[in-house]
N, C-alpha and C positions, 0 to 999 in steps of 0.2 A: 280624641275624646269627643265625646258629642252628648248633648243635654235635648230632652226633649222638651216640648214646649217652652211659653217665653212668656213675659206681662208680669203682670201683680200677682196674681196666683203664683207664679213659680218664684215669684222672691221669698216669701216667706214658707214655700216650701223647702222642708230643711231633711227629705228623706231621698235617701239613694236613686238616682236617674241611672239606669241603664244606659250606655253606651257600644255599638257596637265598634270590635275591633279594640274593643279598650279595658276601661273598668269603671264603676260607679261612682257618679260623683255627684254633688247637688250643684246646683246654681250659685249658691252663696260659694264655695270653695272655687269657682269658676273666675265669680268676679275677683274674691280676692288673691287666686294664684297658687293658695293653699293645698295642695296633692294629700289623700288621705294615708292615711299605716294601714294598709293590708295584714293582715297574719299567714295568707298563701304569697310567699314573693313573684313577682311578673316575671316569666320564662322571656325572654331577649327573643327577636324574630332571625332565625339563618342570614346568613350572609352569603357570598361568594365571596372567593380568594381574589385577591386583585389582578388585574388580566386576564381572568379566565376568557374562556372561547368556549360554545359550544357549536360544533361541528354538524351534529345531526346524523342521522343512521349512515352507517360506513358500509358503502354502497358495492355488491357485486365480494360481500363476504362468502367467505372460506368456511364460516362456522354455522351450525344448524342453526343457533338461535341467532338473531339480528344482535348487531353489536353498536354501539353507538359512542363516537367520539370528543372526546374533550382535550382543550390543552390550555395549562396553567398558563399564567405570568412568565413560569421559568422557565418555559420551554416546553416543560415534561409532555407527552401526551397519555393521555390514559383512557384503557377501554369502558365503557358502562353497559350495563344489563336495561331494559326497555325501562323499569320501574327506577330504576339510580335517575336516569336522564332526564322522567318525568319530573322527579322530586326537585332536582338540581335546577332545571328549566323554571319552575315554581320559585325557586328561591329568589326574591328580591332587596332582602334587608328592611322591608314593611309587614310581608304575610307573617302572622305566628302560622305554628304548627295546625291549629286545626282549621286555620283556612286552607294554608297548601294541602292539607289534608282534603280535605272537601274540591279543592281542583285534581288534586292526582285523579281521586277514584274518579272521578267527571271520564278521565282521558285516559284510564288505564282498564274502566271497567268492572274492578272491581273494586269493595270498598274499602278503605285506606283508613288506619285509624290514627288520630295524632299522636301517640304515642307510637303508633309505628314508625312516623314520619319521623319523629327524634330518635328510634333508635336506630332510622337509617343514616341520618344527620352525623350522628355522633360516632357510628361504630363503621361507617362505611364510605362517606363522602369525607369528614373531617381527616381520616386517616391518611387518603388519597390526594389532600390538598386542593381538593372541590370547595369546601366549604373551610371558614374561619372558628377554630376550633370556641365554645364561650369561655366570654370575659377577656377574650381578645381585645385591646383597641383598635388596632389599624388593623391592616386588612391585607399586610403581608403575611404570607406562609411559609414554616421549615419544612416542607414534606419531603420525604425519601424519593431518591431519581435512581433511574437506574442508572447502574454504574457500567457502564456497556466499554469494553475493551476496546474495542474496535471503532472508536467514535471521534468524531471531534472534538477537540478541546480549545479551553479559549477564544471563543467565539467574537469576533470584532467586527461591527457592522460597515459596510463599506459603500455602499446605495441602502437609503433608508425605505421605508414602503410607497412613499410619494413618488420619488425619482425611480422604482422598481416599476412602479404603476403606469410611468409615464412610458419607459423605457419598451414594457409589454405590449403596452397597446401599440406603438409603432413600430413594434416588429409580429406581430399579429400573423398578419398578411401570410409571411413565410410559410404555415402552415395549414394553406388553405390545400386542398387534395390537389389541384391543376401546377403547384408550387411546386408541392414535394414531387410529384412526380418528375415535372423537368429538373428538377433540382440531382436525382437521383441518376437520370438517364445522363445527364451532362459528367456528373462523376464516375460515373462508367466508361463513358468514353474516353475523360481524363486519366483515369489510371490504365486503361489500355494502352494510352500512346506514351505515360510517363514510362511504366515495366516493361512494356511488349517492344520499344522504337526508342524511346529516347536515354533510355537509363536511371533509374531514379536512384543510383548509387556515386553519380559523376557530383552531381551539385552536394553530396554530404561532403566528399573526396576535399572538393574545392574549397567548402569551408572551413574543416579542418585543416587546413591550409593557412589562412589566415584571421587572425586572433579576433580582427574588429569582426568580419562578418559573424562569429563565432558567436557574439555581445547581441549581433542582432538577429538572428536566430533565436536567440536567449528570450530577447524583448518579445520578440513575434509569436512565442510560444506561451509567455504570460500572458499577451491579448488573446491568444486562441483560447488558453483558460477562463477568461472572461468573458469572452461571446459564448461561450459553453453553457456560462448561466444564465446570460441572456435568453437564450434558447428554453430550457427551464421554465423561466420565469413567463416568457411568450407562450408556449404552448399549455400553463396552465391559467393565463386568458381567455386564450385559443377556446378552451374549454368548457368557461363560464365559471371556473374560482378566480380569488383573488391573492395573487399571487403575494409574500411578503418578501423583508428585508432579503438583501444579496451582503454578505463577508467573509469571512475568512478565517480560517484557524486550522490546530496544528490534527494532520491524521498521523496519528501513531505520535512521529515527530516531523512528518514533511508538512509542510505549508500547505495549506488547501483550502478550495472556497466551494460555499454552498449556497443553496437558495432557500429559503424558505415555502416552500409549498404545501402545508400543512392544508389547506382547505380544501384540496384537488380530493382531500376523504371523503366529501359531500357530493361529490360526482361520480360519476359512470368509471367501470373500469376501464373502460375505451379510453378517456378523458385523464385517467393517469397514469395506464400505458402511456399516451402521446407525453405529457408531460415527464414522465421518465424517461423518455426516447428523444427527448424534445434536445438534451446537453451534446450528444454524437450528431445530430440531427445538422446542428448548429458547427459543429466541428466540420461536417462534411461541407458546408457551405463558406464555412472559409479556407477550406482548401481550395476550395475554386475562383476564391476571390486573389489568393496568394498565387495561382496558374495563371489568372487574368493580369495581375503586376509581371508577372516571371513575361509575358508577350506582350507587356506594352512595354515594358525597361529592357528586357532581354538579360536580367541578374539571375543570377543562379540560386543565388539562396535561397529565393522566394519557391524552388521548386526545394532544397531542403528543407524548409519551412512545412511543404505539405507531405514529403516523405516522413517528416520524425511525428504528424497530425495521425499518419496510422496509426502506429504503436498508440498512441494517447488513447484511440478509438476503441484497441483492444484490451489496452488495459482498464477503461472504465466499464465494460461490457463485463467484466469478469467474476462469476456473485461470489467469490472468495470472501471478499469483505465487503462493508458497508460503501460499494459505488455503486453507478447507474444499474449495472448486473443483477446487484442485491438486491433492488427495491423492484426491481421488472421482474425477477422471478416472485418476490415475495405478493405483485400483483397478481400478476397471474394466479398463484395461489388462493389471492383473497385471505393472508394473511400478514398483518402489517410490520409485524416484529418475527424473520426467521430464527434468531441465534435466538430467544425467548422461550423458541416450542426444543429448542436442544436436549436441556433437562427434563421436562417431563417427557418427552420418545424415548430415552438413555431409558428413565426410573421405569418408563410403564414394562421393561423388561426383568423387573425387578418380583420376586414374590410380595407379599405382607402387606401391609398397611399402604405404608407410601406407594406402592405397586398401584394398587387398586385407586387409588387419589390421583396418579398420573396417568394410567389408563378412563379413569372417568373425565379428564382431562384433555388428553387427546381425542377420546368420542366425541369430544364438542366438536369436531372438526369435519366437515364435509368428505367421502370419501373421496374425491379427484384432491380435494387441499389435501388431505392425509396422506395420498401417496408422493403429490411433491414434497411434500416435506419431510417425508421419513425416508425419501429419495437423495436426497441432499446433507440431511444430515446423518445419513448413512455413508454419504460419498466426501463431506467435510472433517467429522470427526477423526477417522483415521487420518485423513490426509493431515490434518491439524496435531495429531501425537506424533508421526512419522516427519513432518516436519522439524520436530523439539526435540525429538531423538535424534536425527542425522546433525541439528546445529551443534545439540551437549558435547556430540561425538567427536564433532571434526573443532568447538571452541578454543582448542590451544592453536590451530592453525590459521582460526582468524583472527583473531587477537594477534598472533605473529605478522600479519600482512598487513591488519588494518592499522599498527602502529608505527610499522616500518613505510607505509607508504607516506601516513600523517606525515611523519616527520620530514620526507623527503619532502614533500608536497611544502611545509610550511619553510623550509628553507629554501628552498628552489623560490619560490615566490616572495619573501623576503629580502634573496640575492636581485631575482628584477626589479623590486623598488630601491635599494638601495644603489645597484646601477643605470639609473633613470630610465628603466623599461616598465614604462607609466602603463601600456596598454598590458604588456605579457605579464603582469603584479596583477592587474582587475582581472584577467580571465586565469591565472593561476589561483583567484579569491574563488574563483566561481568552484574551481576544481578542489579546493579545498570545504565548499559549504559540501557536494557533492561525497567528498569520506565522510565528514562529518554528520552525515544525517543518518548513515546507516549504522555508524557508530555508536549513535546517541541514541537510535533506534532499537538496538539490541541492548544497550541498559536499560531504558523504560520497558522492553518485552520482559526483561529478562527480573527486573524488580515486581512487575504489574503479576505475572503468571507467579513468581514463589511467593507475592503476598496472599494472593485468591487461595491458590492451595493450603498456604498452612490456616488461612483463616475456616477454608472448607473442613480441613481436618481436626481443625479446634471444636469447630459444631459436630461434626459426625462424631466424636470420641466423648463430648462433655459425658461427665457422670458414669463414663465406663474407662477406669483408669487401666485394666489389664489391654483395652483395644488399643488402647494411647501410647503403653508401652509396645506394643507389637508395633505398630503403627512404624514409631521414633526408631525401634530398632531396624526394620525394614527400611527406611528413608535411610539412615547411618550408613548401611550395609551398602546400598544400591552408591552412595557418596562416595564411601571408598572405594568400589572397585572403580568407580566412573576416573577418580584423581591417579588411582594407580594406574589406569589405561592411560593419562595423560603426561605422566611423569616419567612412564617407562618405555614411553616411545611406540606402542600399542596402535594409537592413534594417527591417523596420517600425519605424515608431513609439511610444516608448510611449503607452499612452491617455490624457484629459486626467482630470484628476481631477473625479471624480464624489461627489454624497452617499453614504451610506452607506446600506447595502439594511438591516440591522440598526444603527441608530444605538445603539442599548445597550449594544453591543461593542464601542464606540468612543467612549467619552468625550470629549469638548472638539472632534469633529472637525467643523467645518462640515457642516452638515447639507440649506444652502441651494445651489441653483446658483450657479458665478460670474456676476456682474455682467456684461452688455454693454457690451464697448469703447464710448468715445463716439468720434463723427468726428471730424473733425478735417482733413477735407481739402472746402474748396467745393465743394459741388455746380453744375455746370451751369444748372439750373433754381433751384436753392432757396431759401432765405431768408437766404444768410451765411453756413450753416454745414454744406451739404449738403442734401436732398431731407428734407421732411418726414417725420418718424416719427411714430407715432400709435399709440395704443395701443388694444388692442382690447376694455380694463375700459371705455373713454371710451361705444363704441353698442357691445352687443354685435351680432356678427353682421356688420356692415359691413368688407366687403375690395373692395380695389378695386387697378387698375394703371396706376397713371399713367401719361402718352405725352407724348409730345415729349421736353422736353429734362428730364421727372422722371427716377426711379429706373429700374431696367432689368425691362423684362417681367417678368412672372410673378414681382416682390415684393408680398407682401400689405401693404395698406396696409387702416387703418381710419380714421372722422372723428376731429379730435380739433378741439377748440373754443380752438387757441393761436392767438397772435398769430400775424403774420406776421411781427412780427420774431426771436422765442422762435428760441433754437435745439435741437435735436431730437440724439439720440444716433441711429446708425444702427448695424445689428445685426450683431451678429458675425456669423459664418460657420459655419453649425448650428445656430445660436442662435433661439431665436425675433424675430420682425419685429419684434414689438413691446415699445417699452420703456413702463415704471412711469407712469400717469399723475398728477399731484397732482391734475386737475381733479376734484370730483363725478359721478359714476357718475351716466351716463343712467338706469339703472334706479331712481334713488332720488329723482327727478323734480326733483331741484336743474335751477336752469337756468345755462346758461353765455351772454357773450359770443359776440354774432355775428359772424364776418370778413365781411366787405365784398365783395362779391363782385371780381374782377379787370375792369377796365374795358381799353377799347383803347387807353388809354394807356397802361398796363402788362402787352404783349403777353409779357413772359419769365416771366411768374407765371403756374405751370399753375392751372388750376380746380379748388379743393377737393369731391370728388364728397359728396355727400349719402348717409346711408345706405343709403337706399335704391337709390342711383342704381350702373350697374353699366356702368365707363368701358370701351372696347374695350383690346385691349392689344395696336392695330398702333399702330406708329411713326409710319405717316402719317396718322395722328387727329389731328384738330386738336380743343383745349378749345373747347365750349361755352358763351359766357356765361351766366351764372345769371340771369332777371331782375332788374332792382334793388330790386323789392319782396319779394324771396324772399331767406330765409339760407341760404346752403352748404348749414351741420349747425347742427340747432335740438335741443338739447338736452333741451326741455321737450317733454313729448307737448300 
């Protein structure tokens, strides 16, 4: 409030003093404090939402008209139009409306009316959680986020923006051009001599091997996750933003950490390329630092340390989902949300109304952005249904593995602590968080997708109850036959349990093949209990197929020096031919008993073939008798 003039005259002046910025008042209501009754109540001056940021134009866009950036308190970020930016920027919880009115037009051009200003206030910035909607007290906002599937969640900070700050600036450096360059030429020549000379399969070999190295591998690959961000964080210094907080939270259901680099908007696309680039950047530099340990210690794991750093390389590279991939293509683009332009590309294929509102939609879009991104979401969306198709299909056979392996997994590793195997209990833990994430993973896929759908199909249907019914009866139909393919054995099978490709990460689990069935049903030809089996520790080398009324074509058979009355296991199905022999191993020159050769008295007894000997395998072979001074299979050389 403000009173014009002052002295004698104005005390007993007792009529309304203009004030700008305020309302009328006299002198006398001044000194005593007294505020007057209006009949027009005073309109509140805008606020902003607490924490907000304003970013400034969102540099090296994708869309025809300039887009300009803001992000809440909560995180959220949100796009603005040139005229939202101006008005918001104006906002300082002092100006009324026909002042920021009077600055817009200044800076926008054209003239801005204060009732425009409020109804952009109310119906466009409050909605958005720009502004504090009135009669607010504080200056917190509930605004709507997007709820993005593919995101992180549970966000916990781990380096606040001080300690990121610090962090940046001394690693800067790294991404001067004369840096990266050697940085790149040196990992070039390091992965020549690890693949091409030295083997970068021997140091995984050797860790799997043993359980401690196993833990620090484990260790060295959380720090590699961590210099990841560094890098991040660095290179959007590098650039001229400022980078924020560094923490951690769950993608999907894995653990995973991010960086804050929401500013890198205000710069060059150059500038968040590099900053996007900036996490593998950092990856490839400690693998080099982990080759420099591997030749000053001469330990091996530090070279698996930088074999398992690939794979990390290529799976952040990959724009499937929200990783390093997603946001470098989505630069490139010059558009900052790809899964966002999903549904309007899908809709603007659409006739009618909503057709034409997503197609006016999409034309916002630069033609090079328009074709990345109707490029990708052309190449994701199928791949994303044909994904949820092949899991629905094959879900009774992973559900059979993934419970059967739990189980063994928590028992095996229960049995090592309970037997004081301190260290094979902590890396049996490790192999158990490893089922269990993927497990937990396809319950939150499998909740998060059927709640989007039926909530998508609640709005598409409202108010058309015949669509609703079609709809349910169609969902039903498509249910059951999906349960009757899974009940009836339609579906594939699960796999039969195999050893373990890493037995270290599974403690107590069988580590040997299952045993071969024994028979149990007479053979035609054999000795009592089916066609002889033989094994092929007994001569190495020796196969053969017996005919007539033996085994059926093309079974391999080898000598074995049993009785003829001995009964023999016959092999399962996949399984190898040959079962365990207790005889002495030809190769270790024990000799064995000789069988008798078969005479023509005992025409249903095929001829045991001899090593060397190599029997036809038609059905109208008739056995050869062996001389009687000669044995079958002679054991001894």
């Amino acid at each position: 409030m403000t009173v014009l003039d002052d002295g004698t005259s104005a005390l007993y002046d007792t009529g309304p003093v203009p004030g700008p910025g305020g309302w009328p008042v006299t002198y006398e209501q001044v000194t005593t404090g007294s505020l007057p009754v209006l009949g027009t109540p005073v309109q509140p001056a805008p606020r902003l939402s607490a924490g907000l940021r304003l970013h400034g134009e969102y540099q090296g866009s994708g869309f025809t008209e300039p887009k300009y950036i803001a992000r809440r308190g909560d995180g959220q970020v949100v796009q603005l139009s040139r005229l939202l930016y101006l008005v918001a920027s104006s906002v300082d919880g002092v100006r009324d409306v026909e002042t920021i009115a009077h600055r817009v037009s200044a800076r926008y051009g054209r003239e801005v009316s204060g009732e425009n200003i409020r109804y952009l206030v109310e119906n466009k910035l409050e909605p958005l959680g720009v502004c504090v909607p009135e009669g607010q007290e504080d200056d917190e906002v509930d605004a709507p986020r997007s709820d993005l599937l593919l995101a992180l969640k549970g966000h916990r900070v781990i380096f606040d923006e001080r300690r990121t700050a610090r962090i940046a600036r001394a690693l800067a450096w790294l991404h001067r051009p004369v840096v990266v360059a050697a940085v790149l030429l040196t990992a070039l020549v390091m992965d020549v001599w690890l693949f091409g000379f030295f083997g970068a399969i021997e140091p995984v070999l050797e860790v799997l091997d043993q359980p401690v190295l196993i833990l620090i591998v484990f260790a060295l690959t959380v720090a590699s996750l961590v210099f990841h961000e560094f890098g991040h964080a660095s290179a959007c210094r590098y650039g001229g933003a400022r980078p924020g907080c560094i923490g951690c939270g769950l993608f999907l259901i894995w653990p995973s950490m991010y960086t804050d680099v929401t500013d890198v908007y205000r710069i060059s696309r150059a500038g968040r390329l590099r900053t996007d680039l900036g996490g593998v950047y950092f990856n490839v530099v400690f693998m080099l630092a982990m080759a420099g340990a591997y030749f000053a210690t001469g330990a091996q794991f530090f070279l698996a340390a930088v074999y398992l750093g690939h794979f990390e390389i290529l799976e952040q590279l990959m724009p499937a989902v929200r990783l390093d991939g997603y946001y470098i293509l989505g630069d490139l683009a010059g558009v900052p949300d790809l899964y966002g332009k999903i549904k309007p590309i899908l809709l603007s294929l659409a006739p009618g109304a909503k057709g034409r509102a997503a197609r006016a939609e999409v034309a916002g879009l630069k033609r090079s952005a328009r074709t990345i991104v109707a490029g990708w979401v052309l190449t994701m969306v199928p791949l994303i249904v044909g994904e949820m198709g092949y899991a629905l299909w094959n879900l009774p056979r992973i559900l059979t593995t993934m419970v059967r392996s739990l189980t063994e997994q928590l028992l095996g590793t229960g049995g090592a602590f309970a037997h004081g195997q301190i260290v094979a209990g902590l890396v049996g833990v490790i192999g158990c968080v490893m089922l269990l994430c993927p497990m937990a993973g396809v319950v939150y896929l499998s909740v998060k997708i059927g709640g989007r759908l039926f909530r998508a199909a609640k709005r598409s249907t409202a108010g058309r109850p015949r669509l609703r019914l079609a709809l349910c009866v169609l969902a039903l139909a498509g249910l059951t036959g999906l349960s009757y393919a899974w009940v009836s054995g339609v579906t594939p099978k699960p796999l039969p349990k195999k050893p373990p490709i890493a037995p270290i990460l599974q403690p107590g689990v069988p580590t040997e093949e299952p045993s071969p069935r024994d028979a149990s049903t007479p053979g035609p030809g054999g000795y009592g209990t089916g066609g002889a089996s033989v094994s092929p520790s007994a001569v190495p080398g020796a196969s053969a197929s017996a005919s007539g009324d033996g085994p059926s074509p093309g079974t391999s058979m080898s000598a074995s020096a049993s009785a003829p009355q001995s009964s023999a296991s016959a092999p399962a199905p996949g399984e190898p031919t040959g079962s365990k022999s207790h005889e002495p191993d030809s190769s270790t020159g024990g000799g064995t008993a000789s069988t008798p050769p078969p005479t023509s008295e005992d025409p249903g007894t095929p001829s045991s073939p001899t090593p060397s000997e190599s029997v036809p395998t038609s059905p109208a072979a008739s056995p050869t008798p062996t001389p009687s001074g000669d044995s079958p299979a002679s054991a001894s050389s």
